[in-house]
N, C-alpha and C positions, 0 to 999 in steps of 0.2 A: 547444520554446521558440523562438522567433522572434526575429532578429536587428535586429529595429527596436527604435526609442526609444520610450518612454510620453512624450508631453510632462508637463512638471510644471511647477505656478504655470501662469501664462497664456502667451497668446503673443507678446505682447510682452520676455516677459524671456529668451525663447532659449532655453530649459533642457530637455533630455532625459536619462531615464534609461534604460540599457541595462544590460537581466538577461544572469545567465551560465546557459548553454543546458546545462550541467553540472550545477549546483545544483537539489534538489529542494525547496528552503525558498525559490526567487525570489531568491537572493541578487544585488548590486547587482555588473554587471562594471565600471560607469565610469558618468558624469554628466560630458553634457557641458554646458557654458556661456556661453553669448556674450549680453553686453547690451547693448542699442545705447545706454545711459547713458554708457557706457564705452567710446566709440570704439575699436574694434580688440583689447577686452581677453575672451581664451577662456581658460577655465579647464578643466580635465580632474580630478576629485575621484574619492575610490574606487575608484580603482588600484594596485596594487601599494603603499598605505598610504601615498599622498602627493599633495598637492596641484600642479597644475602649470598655470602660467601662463604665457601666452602673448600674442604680441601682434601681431596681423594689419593688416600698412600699407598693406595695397592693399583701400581702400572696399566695389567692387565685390567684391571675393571676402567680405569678412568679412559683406556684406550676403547672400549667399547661403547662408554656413554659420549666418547667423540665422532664414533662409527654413527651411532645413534641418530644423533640430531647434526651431522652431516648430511643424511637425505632430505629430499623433499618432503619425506612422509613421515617424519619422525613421530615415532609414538612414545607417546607418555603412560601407557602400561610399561612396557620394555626400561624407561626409565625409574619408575616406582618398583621395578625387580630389584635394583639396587639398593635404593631407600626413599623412601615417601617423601621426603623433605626433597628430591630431585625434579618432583610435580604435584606439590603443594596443590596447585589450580584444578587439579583432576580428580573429579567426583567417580570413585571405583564402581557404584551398582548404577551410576548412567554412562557410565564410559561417554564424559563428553570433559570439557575445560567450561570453568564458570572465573569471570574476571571477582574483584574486591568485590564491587558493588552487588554482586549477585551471591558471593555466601555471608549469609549472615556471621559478622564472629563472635568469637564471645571470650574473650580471656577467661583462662584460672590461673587463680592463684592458690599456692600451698603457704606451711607456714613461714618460708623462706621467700614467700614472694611473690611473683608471674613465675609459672611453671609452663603453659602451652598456650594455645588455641584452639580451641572448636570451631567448624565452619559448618553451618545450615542450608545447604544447597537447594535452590527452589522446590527442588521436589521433595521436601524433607529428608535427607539423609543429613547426619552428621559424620565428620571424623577432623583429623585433627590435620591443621592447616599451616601451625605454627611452632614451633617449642624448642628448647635447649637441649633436650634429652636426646640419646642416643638411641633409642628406642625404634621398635621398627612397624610400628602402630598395629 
């Protein structure tokens, strides 16, 4: 399985899907989203069973991660150049996409509360899959 995005719908509406390289049925690791209807508005679906929205103020970059997963081959390094949270589902030292069911997660929490997530990707790598912080992992 290959770690690029299928575009889906046209290209104008920014949309890629990325399979998990674990799954033998094609299953879905993430959908990414960026409209240019929707000045700055990225959405991240079919992850870890939740939708995630986001919103990018710098023009030039949000114009780029529409370039991005407008091709057929969108890559999810190229996306994680931005910020991590743009390809949550992409495991960095196997350079592939692993859906929910294949990283293990694990919340933390601080004293404040749920602070991220860690994900365990079959092959053991950890990193962080989920979180509030602005951080750039």
């Amino acid at each position: 399985m290959t770690r690029f995005g299928t575009l889906i719908g046209t290209a104008d509406k920014g949309a890629a899907l990325f399979h998990c390289a674990a799954c033998a049925d094609d299953s879905v690791a993430g959908i990414f989203l960026a409209s240019p209807t929707l000045p700055g508005a990225v959405i991240i679906t079919g992850f870890l069973g939740d939708t995630f929205n986001w919103t990018v103020r710098d023009r030039d970059a949000f114009d780029a991660l529409c370039l991005i997963v407008a091709q057929d081959d969108a890559d999810p390094i190229l996306l994680r150049r931005y910020h991590w949270l743009f390809a949550p589902f992409f495991c960095v030292p196997c350079e592939v996409n692993y859906c929910t069911r294949h990283w293990s997660p694990e919340p933390i929490h601080d004293a404040g509360g749920y602070d991220h997530t860690l994900g365990t990707c079959p092959r053991g790598h950890r990193q962080k899959v989920h979180g509030w912080s602005d951080d750039r992992e």
